[in-house]
N, C-alpha and C positions, 0 to 999 in steps of 0.2 A: 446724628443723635449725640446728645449733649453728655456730658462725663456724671452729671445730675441725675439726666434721665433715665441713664444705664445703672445706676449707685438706688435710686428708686424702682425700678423694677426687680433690681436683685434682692433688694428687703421685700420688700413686696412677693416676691417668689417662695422668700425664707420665711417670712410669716405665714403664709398660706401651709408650706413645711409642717413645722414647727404644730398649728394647730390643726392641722388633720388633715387638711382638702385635701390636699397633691399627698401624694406616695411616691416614695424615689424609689429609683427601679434599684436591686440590688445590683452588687459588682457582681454577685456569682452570674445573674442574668448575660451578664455581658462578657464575662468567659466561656459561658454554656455557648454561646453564640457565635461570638468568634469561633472557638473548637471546635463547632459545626461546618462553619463556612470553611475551615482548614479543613478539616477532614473530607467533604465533598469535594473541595478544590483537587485534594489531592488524589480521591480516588479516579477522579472525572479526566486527570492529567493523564493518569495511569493507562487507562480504558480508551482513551483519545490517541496514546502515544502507542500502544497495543494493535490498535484500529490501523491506523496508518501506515504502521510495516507491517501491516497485511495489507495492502495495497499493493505495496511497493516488492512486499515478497509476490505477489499475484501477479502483479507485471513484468517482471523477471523471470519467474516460473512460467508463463505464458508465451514468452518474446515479443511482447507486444515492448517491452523498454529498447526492446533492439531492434524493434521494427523502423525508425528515422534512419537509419542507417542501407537501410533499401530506397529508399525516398518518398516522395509527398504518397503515393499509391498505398504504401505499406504503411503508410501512417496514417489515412483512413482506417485501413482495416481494422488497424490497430482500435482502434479508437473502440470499435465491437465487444472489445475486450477487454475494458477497463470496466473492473467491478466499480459502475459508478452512484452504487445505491451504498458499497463502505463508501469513497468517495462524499456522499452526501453527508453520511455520519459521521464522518471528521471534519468538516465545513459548521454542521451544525454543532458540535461540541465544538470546537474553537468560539465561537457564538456565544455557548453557554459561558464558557470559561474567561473569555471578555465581562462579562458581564458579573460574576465573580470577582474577579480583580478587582472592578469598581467599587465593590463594595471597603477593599483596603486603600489605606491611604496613600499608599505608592503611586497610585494608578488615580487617585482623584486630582479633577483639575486637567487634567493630560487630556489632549485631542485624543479618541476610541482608536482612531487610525495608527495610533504609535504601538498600545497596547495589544491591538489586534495585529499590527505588525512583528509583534516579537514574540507571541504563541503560535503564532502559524508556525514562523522561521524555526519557533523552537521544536513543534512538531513535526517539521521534515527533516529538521538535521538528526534528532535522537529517535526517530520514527525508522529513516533509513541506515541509520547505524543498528538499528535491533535487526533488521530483514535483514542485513549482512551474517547475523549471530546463526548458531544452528537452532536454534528455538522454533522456527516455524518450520525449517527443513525436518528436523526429527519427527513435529506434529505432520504433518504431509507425507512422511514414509509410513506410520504410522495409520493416518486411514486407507492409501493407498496397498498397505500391505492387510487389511482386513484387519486389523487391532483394534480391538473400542476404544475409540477416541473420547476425548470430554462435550459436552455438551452443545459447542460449539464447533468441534468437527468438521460438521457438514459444513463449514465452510471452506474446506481445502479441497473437495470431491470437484469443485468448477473453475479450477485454474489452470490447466490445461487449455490449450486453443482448440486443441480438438479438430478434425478432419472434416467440421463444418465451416472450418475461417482459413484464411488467405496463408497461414504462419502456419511452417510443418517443422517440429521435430524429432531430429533422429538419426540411426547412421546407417552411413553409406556401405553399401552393397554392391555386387555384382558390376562395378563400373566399369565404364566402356567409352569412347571416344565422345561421344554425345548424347550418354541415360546415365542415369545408376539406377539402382534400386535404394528406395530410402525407406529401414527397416520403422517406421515411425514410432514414437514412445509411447502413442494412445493401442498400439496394439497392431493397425495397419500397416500395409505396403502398399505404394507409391511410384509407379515410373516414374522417373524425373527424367525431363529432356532439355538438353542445354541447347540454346539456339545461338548464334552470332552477337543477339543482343543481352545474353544473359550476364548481370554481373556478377563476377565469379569473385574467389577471395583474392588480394594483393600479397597475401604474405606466401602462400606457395602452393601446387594445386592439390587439388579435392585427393587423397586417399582412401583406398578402403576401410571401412573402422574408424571414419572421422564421426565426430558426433559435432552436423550442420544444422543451422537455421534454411526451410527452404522457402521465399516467397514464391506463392502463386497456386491460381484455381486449383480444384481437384476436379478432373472432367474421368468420368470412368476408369477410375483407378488409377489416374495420372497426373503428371502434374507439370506443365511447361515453365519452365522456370522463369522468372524473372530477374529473382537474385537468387546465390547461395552464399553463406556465410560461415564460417568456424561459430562454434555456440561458447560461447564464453564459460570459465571453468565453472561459475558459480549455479552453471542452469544443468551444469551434469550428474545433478542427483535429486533432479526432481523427473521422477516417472523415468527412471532409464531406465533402457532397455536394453540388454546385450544384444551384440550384434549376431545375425545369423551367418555359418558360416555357409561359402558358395558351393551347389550344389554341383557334385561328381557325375556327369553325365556317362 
């Protein structure tokens, strides 16, 4: 297009102005709007980056994040136990929030792939820095201890693995050359029996009043190990349970 053609349609547009046709949209419209698009951006960040470490707090309070450490076996299980419907919810808001950015000028013109590349990244990095924080552990002692919780709550009542999945937490009892008793954090007790193939921990053995991760089935009230593991300090104040001590025959 010619410097002409463009110099004629701008008069052209100004004329049209000027005597009434067209109505130019006001500026306020377009700070209303903007302000909109910030504001949603921001809450959506918020709510997405909230979501997320609760995943990440879910999978940690579970042991399902410590289940590859047993091997491919324990990472199936795991897999049971990944809330994967929040999982969905941060996937699709990453989505939303993709699509947001487009509308700023930052992000216009850029492959989706770049943009989408760096809310994700930024969603797991500040997502698993809050599940670190005590914020979600406070709220989980909190329903776990009967306290009304906020509205959302119920979402802490299913993070637990539970004595229906492969992943047992809790400590050690009663041990013996090849059982203990594993007093579990869900409420139950566990024989656990060590076999020749069981992987036990490298840093030094199992004691009484250890608080373990144990892989393996539960078959009438026991449980043949596969692995046992120290639980990492960060999983010993979700659902603990003090240990019982050994009874005085």
């Amino acid at each position: 297009m010619s410097e002409e053609e463009k110099k004629s349609i701008s008069q052209n547009v100004l004329e049209q102005i000027n005597s009434g046709q067209i109505k130019p949209t006001s500026r306020a419209y377009f700070v209303f709007r903007v302000g909109v698009f910030t504001v949603a951006m921001v809450v959506l960040v918020l709510l997405v980056i909230y979501t997320s470490s609760l995943v990440f707090f879910g999978l940690r309070s579970s042991g399902a994040w410590f289940a590859p450490g047993f091997g491919l076996s324990a990472t199936r299980s795991a897999l049971l136990i990944v809330p994967w419907v929040l999982v969905g919810c941060v996937v699709a808001a990453v989505v939303v929030l993709e699509l947001l950015v487009k509308r700023f000028g930052f992000a216009y013109r850029r492959p989706a792939i770049y943009s989408v590349a760096g809310i994700a990244l930024l969603v797991v990095v500040v997502g698993y820095a809050v599940a670190l924080t005590p914020l979600h552990r406070s709220l989980y002692r909190q329903v776990h201890n009967g306290a009304k919780p906020p509205f959302w709550g119920g979402l802490y009542k299913n993070f637990d693995a539970g004595p229906g999945h492969a992943l047992h937490a809790g400590f050690v009892n009663d041990l013996a050359k090849e059982s203990f008793l594993l007093n579990a954090r869900e409420g139950a007790d566990f024989l656990v029996y060590i076999t020749p193939t069981t992987q036990l921990p490298r840093e030094r053995a199992v004691r009484e009043g250890d608080f373990v991760l144990v892989f393996g089935s539960v078959d009438r009230g026991s449980i043949r190990a596969a692995g046992v593991r120290f639980a990492p300090d960060e999983m010993h104040g979700f659902g603990k349970r003090h240990p019982r001590h050994r009874m005085q025959p």
